[in-house]
N, C-alpha and C positions, 0 to 999 in steps of 0.2 A: 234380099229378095228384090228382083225388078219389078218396074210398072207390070209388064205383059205375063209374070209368074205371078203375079197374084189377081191380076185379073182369069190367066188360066183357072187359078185356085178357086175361085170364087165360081164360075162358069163349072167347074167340076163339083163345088156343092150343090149349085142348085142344080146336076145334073141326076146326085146321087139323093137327093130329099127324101126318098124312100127307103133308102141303104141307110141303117143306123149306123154301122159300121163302117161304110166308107165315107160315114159323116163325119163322122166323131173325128175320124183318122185327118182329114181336110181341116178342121176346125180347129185340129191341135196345129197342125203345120202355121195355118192363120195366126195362132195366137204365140206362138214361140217366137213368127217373124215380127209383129207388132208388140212384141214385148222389147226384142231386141232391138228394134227402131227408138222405141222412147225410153227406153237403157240409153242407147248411144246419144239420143238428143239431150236427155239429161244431164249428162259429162259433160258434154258440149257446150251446154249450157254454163254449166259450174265454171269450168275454163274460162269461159270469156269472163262471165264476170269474176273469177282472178286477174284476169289478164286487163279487165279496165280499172279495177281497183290499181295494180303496179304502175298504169300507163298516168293515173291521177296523181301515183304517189311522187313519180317520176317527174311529172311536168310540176307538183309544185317545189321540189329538191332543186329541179331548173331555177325556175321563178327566184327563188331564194341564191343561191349562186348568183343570176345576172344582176340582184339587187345587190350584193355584197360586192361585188366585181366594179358595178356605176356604180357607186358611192365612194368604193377607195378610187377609180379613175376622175370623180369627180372634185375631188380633195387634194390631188394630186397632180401640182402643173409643172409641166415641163417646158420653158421657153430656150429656145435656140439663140446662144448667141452670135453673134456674126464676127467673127474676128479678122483682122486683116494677114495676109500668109506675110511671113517674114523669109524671101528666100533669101539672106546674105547671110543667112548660116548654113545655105546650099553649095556655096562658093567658095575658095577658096582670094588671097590677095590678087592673083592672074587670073580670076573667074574663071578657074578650073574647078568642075566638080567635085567635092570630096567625096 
């Protein structure tokens, strides 16, 4: 139900206030589309907070990963050694390439 349908609806009960019958009939419509609205918000509801429980479970599973991840990087050095190239096993006696 839109804004303007149920402002219609509303505008048509208080048109009918003396019609019990096309009261009644208006007030049902009312209450089916206001039922259905906080039906749907309810779900809606429930959803998300599954959805931020997951996102909590989520970000601390992260947390825990980048802590196990630093800690072996942290314990773990890797230093470069510099060595010097030896190319005269690139040549041959006439420093012809081999």
């Amino acid at each position: 139900m839109t804004l303007e349908e149920f402002k219609a609806l509303t505008n048509e009960i208080i048109e009918n206030a003396g019609n019990q019958g096309e009261l009644s009939i208006r007030l049902e419509k009312l209450t089916e589309n206001v039922t259905n609205i906080i039906t749907t918000q309810q779900t809606q509801a429930a959803e998300l907070d599954k959805i931020k429980a997951e996102k909590e479970t989520l970000g601390k599973a992260n947390t825990q990963l980048w802590l196990k991840l630093g800690y072996k990087a942290e314990n773990t050095k890797h230093e470069l050694k510099e060595e010097e190239a030896d190319f005269s096993k690139l040549f041959n006696d006439k420093g012809e390439l081999i």
